[in-house]
C-alpha positions in Angstrom: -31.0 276.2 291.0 -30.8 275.2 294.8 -29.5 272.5 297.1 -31.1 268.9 296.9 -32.4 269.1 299.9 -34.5 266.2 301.9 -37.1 268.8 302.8 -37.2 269.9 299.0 -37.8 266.6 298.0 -40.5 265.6 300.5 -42.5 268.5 299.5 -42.2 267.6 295.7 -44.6 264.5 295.8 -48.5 264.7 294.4 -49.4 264.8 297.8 -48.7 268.7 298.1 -50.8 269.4 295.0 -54.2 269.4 296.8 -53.0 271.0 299.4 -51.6 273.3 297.6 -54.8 273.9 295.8 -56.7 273.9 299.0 -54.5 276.7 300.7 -55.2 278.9 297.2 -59.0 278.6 297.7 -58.3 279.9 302.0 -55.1 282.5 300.8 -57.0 284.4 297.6 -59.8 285.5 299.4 -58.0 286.7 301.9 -55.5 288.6 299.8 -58.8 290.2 298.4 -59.4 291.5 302.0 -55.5 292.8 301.8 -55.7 294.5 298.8 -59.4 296.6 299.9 -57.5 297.6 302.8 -54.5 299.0 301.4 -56.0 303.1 301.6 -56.5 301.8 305.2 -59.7 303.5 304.8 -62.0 301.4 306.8 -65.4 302.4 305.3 -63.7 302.0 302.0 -63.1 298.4 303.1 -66.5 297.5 303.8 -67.9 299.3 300.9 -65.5 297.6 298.2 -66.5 293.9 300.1 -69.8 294.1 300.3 -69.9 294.4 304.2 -72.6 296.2 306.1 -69.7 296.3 309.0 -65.9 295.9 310.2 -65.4 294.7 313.4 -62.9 296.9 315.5 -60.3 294.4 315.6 -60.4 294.3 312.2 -60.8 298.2 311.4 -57.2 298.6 313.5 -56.2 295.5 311.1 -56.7 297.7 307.7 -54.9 300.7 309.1 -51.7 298.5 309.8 -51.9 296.5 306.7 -52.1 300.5 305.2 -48.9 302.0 307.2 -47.1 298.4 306.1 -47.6 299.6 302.3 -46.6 303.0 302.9 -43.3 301.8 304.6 -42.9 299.6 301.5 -43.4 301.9 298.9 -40.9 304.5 300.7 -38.6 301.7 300.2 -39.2 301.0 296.9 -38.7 304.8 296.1 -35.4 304.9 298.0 -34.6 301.8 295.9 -35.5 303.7 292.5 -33.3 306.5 293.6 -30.2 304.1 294.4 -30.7 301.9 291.3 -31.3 304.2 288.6 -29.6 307.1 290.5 -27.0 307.9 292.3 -25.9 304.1 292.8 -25.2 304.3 296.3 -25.6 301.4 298.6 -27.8 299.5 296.3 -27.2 296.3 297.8 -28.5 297.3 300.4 -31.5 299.6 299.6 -32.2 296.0 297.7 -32.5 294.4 300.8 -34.3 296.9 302.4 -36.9 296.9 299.6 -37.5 293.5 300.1 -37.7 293.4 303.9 -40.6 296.2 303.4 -42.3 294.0 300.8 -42.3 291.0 302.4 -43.9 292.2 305.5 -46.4 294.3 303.5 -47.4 291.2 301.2 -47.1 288.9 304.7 -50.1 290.9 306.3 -52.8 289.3 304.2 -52.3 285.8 305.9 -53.6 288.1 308.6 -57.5 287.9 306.8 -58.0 284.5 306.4 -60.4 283.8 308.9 -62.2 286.5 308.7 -62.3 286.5 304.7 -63.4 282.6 305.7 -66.4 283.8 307.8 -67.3 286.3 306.1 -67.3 283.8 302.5 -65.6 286.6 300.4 -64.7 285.5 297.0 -61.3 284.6 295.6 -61.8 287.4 292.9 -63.3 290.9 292.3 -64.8 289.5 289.4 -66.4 291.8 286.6 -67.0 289.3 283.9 -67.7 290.8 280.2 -70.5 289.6 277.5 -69.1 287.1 274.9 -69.7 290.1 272.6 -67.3 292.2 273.5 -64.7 289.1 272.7 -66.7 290.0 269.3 -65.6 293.6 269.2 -61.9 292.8 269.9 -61.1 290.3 267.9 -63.4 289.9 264.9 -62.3 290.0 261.7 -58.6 290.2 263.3 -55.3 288.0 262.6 -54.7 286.5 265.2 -50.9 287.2 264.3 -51.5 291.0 263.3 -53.2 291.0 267.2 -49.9 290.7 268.6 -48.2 292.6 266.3 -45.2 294.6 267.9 -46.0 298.6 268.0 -43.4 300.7 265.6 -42.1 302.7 268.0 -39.0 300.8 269.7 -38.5 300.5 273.2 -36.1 302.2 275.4 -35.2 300.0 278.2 -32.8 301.3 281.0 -30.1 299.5 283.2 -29.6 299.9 286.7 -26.2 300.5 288.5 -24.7 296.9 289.3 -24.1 295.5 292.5 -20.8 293.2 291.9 -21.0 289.9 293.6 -17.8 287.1 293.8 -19.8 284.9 291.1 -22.0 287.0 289.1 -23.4 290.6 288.6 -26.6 291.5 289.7 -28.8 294.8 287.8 -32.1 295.4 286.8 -33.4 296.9 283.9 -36.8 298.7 283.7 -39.1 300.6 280.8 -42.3 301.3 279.9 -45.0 298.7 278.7 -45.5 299.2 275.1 -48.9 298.6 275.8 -49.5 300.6 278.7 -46.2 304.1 278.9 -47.8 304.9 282.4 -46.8 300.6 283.8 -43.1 300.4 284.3 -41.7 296.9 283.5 -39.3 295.8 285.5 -36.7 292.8 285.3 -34.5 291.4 287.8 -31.4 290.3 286.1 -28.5 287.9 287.6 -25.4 288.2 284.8 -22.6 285.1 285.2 -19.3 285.3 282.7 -19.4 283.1 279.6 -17.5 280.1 279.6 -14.5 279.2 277.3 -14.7 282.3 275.1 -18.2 281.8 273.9 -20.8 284.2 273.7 -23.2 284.9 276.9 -26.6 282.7 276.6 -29.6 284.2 278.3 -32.1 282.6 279.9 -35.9 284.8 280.4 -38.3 283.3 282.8 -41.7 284.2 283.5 -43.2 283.3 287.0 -46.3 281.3 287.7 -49.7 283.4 288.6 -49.8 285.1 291.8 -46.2 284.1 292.4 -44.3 287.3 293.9 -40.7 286.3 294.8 -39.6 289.4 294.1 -41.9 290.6 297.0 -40.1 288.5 299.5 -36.5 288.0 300.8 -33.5 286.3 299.6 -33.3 284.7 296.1 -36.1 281.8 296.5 -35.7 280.9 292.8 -32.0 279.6 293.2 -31.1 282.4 289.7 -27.6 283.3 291.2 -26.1 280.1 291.9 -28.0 279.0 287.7 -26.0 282.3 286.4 -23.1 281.6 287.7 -22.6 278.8 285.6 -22.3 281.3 282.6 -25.6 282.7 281.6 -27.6 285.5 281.9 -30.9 285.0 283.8 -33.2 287.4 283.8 -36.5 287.6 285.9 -39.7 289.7 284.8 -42.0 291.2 287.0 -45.9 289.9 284.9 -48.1 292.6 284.2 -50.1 293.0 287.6 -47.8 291.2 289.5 -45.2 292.6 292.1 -44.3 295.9 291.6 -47.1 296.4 289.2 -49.9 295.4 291.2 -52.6 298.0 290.7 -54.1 299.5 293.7 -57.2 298.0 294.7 -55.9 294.7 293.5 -53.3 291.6 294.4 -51.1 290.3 292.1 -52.3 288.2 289.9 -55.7 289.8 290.2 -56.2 291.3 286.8 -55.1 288.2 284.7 -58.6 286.6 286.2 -60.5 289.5 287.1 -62.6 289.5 283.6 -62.0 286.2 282.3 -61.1 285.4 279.5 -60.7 288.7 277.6 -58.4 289.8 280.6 -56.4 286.6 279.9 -55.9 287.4 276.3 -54.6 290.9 277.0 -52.5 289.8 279.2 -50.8 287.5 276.9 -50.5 290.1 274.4 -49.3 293.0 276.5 -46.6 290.4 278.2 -45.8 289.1 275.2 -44.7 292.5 274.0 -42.9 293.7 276.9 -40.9 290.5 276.4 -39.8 290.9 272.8 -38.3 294.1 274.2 -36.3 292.3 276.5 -35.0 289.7 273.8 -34.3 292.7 271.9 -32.3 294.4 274.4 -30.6 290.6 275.1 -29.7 290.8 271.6 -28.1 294.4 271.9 -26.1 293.0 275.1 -24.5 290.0 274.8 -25.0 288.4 271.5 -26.1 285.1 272.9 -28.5 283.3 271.9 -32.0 283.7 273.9 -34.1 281.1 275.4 -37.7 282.4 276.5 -39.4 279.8 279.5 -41.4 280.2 282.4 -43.5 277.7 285.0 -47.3 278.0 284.9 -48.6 281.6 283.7 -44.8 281.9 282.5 -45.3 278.9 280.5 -48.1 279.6 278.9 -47.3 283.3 278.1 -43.7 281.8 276.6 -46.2 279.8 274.0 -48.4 282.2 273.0 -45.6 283.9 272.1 -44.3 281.7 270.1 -47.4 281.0 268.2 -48.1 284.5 267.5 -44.9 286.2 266.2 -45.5 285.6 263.0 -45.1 289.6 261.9 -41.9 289.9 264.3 -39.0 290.8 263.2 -35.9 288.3 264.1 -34.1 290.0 266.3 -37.3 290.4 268.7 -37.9 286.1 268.6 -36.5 283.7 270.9 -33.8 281.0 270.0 -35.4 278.3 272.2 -38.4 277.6 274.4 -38.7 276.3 278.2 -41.7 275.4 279.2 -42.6 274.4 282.5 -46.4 272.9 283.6 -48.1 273.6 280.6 -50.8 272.7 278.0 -51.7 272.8 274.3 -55.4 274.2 274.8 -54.9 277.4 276.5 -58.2 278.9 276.0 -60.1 275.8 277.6 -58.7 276.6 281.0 -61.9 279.0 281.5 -63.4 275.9 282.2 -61.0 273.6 282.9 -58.8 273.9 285.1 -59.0 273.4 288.8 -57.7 276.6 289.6 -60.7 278.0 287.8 -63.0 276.4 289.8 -61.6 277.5 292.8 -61.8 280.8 292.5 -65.0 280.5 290.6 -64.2 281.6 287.5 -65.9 278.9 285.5 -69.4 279.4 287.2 -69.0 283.1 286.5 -68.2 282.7 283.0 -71.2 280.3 282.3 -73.4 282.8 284.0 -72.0 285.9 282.1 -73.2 283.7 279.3 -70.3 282.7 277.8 -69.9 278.6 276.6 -67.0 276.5 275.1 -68.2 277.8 272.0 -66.9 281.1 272.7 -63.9 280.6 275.0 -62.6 278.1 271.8 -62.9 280.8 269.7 -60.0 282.9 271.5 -58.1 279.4 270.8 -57.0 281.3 267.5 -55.0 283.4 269.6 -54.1 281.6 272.5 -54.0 277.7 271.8 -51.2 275.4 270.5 -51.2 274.5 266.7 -50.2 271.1 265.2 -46.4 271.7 264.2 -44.2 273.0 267.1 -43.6 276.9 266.5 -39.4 276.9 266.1 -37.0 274.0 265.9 -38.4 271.0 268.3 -34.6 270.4 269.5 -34.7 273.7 270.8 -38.0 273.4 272.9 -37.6 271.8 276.3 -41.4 270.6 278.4 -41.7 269.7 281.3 -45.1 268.0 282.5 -46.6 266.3 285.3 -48.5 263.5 284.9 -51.1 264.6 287.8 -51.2 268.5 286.6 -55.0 269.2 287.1 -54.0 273.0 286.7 -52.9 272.8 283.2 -53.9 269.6 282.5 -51.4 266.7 281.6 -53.5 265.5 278.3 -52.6 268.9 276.6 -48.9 268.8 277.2 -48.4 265.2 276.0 -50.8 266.2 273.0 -47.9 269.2 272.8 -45.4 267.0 273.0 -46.6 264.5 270.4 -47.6 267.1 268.0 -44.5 269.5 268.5 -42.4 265.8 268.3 -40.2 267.2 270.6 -37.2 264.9 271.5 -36.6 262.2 274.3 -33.7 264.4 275.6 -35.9 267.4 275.8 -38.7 266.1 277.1 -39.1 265.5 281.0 -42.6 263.3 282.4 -42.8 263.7 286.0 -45.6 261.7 288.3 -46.0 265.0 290.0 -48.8 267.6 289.9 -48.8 271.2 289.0 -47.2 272.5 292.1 -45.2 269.5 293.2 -43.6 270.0 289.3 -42.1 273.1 290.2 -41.5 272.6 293.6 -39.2 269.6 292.1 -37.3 271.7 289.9 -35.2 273.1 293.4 -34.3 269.6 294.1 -33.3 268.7 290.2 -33.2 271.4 287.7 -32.8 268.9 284.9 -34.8 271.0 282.9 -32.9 274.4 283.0 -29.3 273.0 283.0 -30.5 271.0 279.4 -32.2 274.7 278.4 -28.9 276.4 278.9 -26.5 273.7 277.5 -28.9 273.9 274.5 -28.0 277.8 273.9 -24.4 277.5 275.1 -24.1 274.9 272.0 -26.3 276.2 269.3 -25.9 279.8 269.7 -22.8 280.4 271.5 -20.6 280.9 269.1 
């Protein structure tokens, strides 16, 4: 993935986790301020948080966080038109894109003291009644829930941008659950080894995580593709370039907990049996779906709910990264929750374990492992408060997923991933997994 670095390694220990945690509970609330400001319309501001005032320096504050956004959707656009258009220069419109991004996205470390002082909340919460879980899921298969729609998806490719070691493209098309939400994948292609057929690797990023947003390649995916495989990179509903106005990304997975959760799952989990489709239609590899975090967890309730799929739209093998068998209990318990509040919201909205479990028919892990245990690689950390360790060795017992695949870490939840920089153990046995099993 990326060089073994000293710094990476000092930075993968436990002791990051509660920092890590600590600068989450400081850096939401303050993205809450950056996304209220982005019509830079400073009455607006106030209005949406709840502010009788803005002081001046922070009025002139919203209207440059505003003119950032617009730069950054110019270059988006400009980036649209040399990807899926003419081709020209996309290499660099790329970097362009992401220069205006980052610098947009940058500007809400520029509200964390005053989101501090003025003890805004992490989340724009708007927390439904247990009954409408009731009127959504009663009565309902958990597996018909995510049933795929019968109209197939078109997805497009990009013009490619031709590098020494790989090729790079995106692909794009609209949600099946949602036409008007383009998805949108970042793809790095390498050449397949030794004749074989082209494995393909799709991973899902953890909450709030927005490295498309930002420069470079963070995630180490060229230097993994070029090894022969195909990674390719999604863009989570309300995350990146689908960030709703009004909102950050990340935002709407916990903005109505946990019904917004659920449809999350279900409308990613769509959008990615298009791409596994479309993997299918390109390569003939086999397919590994993984992902860190949100990723993770997404990847498995996949896999535990494509019962009425048809082959071609399943995955060959699993990676999951930070994870836990009882996806529905991390209303309540998980320590992300209860920094952004989410838990004392919930129980005030009137909703108890009792009801959150009941989504577990749609969300949580069951007692036998979904596909072929050799072909599911975990990763867990042994101080994970986030998604709690107890619930991925409980997965790992239950799935009886083997020694080889399995890989205990006394890390936390961040520290985990951090640590995968410094030794991707975990991807390079994901990808010799489909190189052997389904490259042929």
């Amino acid at each position: 993935m990326s060089n073994n670095s000293g710094l990476t390694r000092f930075l993968a220990k436990p002791w990051i986790d509660p920092l890590c945690l600590w600068g989450m509970g400081w850096l939401l609330p303050a993205a809450r301020c950056w996304a209220a400001a982005g019509p830079g319309d400073v009455d607006a501001f106030a209005e949406t948080l709840g502010l009788s005032a803005v002081p001046g320096a922070i009025a002139g504050r919203v209207r440059q966080t505003a003119a950032l956004g617009r730069i950054s959707a110019t270059a988006q656009a400009r980036w649209i038109d040399a990807a899926f258009g003419d081709g020209h220069d996309l290499g660099q419109a790329e970097r362009a894109r992401r220069e205006a991004a980052h610098n947009f996205l940058g500007h809400r470390f520029n509200y964390i003291w005053f989101a501090r002082r003025a003890h805004l909340p992490a989340v724009q919460l708007d927390v439904p009644l247990p009954a409408e879980m009731g009127s959504l899921t009663d009565g309902i298969d958990p597996d018909a829930f995510f049933a795929l729609p019968a109209t197939p998806t078109i997805v497009e490719r990009s013009h490619v941008v031709q590098h020494d070691d790989v090729r790079e493209y995106w692909l794009r098309f609209p949600s099946p659950d949602d036409a008007a939400d383009t998805c949108w994948v970042h793809v790095y292609e390498g050449r397949a080894k030794d004749g074989g057929k082209l494995p393909n690797l799709i991973f899902g990023h953890g909450f709030a995580m927005e490295m498309e947003m930002m420069r470079g390649d963070m995630r180490g995916s060229r230097g993994l593709a070029a090894s022969g495989c195909r990674i390719l990179l999604p863009d989570a509903p309300g995350h990146n370039r689908r960030t709703a106005p009004g909102l950050y990304g990340g935002e709407s997975f916990m903005r109505r907990p946990p019904i917004s959760g659920l449809l999350h799952f279900r409308q990613t989990a769509r959008e990615l049996a298009a791409i596994i489709g479309w993997c299918r239609e390109n390569g003939g590899g086999g397919v590994g779906l993984g992902g860190t975090s949100l990723g993770a967890l997404t990847a498995q309730v996949l896999a535990e709910r494509m019962g009425t799929w048809p082959a071609a739209a399943r995955p060959d093998a699993l990676m999951l990264i930070t994870t836990t068998d009882q996806v529905s209990a991390l209303t309540f318990n998980s320590s992300l929750a209860a920094i952004t509040g989410l838990d004392r919201a919930a129980k005030f909205a009137g909703w108890t374990e009792r009801e959150v479990a009941e989504l577990g028919r749609f969300t949580d892990g069951g007692a036998n492992a979904p596909l072929d245990p050799a072909n599911i690689v975990l990763l867990i950390g042994t101080r994970d408060n986030v998604t709690p360790y107890d619930g991925g060795r409980r997965m790992a017992e239950n799935w009886r997923i083997p020694a080889e695949n399995l890989f205990v870490r006394e890390q936390g939840h961040f520290s985990a991933a951090i640590g995968l920089e410094a030794d991707p153990a975990p991807f390079i046995r994901t990808i010799d997994l489909l190189k052997r099993q389904f490259g042929r």
